[in-house]
N, C-alpha and C positions, 0 to 999 in steps of 0.2 A: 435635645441633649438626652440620650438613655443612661439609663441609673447607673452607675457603676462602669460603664463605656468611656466617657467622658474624661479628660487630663483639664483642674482647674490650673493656670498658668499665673499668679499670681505677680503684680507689682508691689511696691512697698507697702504704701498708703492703701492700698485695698487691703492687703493682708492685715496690717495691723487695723481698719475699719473691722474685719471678720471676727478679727480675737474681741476688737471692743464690742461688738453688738450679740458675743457670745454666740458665732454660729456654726463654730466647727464641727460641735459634736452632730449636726445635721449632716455637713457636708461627708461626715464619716460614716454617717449610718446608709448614707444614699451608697457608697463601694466607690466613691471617687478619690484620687489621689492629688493633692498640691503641690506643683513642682516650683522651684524656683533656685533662678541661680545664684552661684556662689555672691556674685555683687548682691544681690538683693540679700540673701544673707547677711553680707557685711552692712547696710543699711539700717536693718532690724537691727542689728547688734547695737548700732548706733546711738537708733530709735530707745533703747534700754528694754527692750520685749525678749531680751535673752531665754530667761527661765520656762516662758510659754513657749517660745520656737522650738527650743530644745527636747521639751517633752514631745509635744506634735512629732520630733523628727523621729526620734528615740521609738513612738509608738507607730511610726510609719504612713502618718497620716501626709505628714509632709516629707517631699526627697527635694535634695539640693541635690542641682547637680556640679559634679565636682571637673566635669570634661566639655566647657564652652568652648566652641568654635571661635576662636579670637583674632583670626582672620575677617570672620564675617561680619564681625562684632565694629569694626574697624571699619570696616568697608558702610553697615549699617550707619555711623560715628561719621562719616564724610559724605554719605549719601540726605543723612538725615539733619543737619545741624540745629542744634538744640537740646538735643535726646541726650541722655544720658549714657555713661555706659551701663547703666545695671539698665535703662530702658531698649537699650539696643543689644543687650546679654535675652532680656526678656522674649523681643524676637528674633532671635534666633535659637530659646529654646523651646518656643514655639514652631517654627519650621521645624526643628527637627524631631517633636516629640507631638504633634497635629494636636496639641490642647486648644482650651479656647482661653485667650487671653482676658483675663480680667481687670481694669486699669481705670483709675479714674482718675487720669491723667489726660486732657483732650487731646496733646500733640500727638500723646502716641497714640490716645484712640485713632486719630484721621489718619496717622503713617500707618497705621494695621488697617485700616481700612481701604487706603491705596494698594498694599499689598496685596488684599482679596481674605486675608485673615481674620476668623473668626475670633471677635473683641465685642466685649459686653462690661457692664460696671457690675456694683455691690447690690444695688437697684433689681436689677435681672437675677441675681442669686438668689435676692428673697423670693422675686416670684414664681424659681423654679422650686424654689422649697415648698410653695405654695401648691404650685401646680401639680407637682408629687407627692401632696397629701402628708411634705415632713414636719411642717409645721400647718395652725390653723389662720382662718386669715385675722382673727383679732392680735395672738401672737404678732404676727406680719405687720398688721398697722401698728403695734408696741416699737417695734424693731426698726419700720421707719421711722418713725418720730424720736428713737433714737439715735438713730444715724442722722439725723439734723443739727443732732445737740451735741454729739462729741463730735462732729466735721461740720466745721464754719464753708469746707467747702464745697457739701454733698449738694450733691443735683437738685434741688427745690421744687422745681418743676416735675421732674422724674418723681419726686417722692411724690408729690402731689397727683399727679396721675394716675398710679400705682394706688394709692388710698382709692379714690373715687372709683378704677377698676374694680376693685375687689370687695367694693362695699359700693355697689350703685341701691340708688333707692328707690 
């Protein structure tokens, strides 16, 4: 993923995972942009993360997109059963906008994965934060053992591996 190349594609639960482990203002300084669509939008709103979305959007860190293919959305929604529609808005604005989707969601990870789409979790942001020098790796171990404690349902293992990576002895 090159610095500022890169489109993060965002699902709910990752995104609101990013605002709680405080990692935007990395992903801002790295030049990359978080799209997501209007469903996931109305999610967050849901979620009560209004005030933080809003600013993000306002300072352009995050774009909603406002023109989802709702066709494919539909088609996604019958091909995939289970999916959501803000998880099936998700890929298709990934097809159309070549980001890498970020989900820690496992069905839609394995549907983006059947697809040949590039899908990663919150897991792999830290360690490209890492690996581009935007954070250090003690920071990084802070911030998983974060993401353990505000998500009952973050990857354990993943975290766990990730530690031991970046701190072998």
């Amino acid at each position: 993923m090159n610095s500022g190349a890169a489109i993060l594609v965002q699902d709910t639960c990752a995104l609101i995972d990013l605002l709680s482990l405080d990692l935007m203002r990395c992903i801002e300084e790295s030049g990359r942009r978080i799209h997501i669509s209007e469903y996931v939008y109305a999610e967050v709103l849901r979620a009560h993360q209004t005030a933080q979305i809003d600013s993000l959007i306002v300072g352009g860190l995050i774009v909603v997109d406002k023109v989802p293919n709702d066709d494919m959305i539909d088609e996604y929604r019958t091909r995939f059963a289970g999916l959501s529609v803000a998880d099936c808005s998700m890929i298709d604005l990934s097809q159309r906008v070549g980001g890498v989707l970020v989900t820690t969601d496992e069905k839609l990870k394995r549907v983006c994965l059947s697809m040949e789409l590039e899908v990663h979790g919150v897991v792999w942001i830290i360690e490209i934060m890492v690996t581009e020098r935007m954070i250090d790796v003690g920071l990084a171990i802070t911030k998983l053992d974060l993401y353990a404690e505000v998500n009952k349902r973050a990857p354990l293992k993943l975290i766990e591996e990730l530690k031991r990576k970046l701190s072998p002895e």
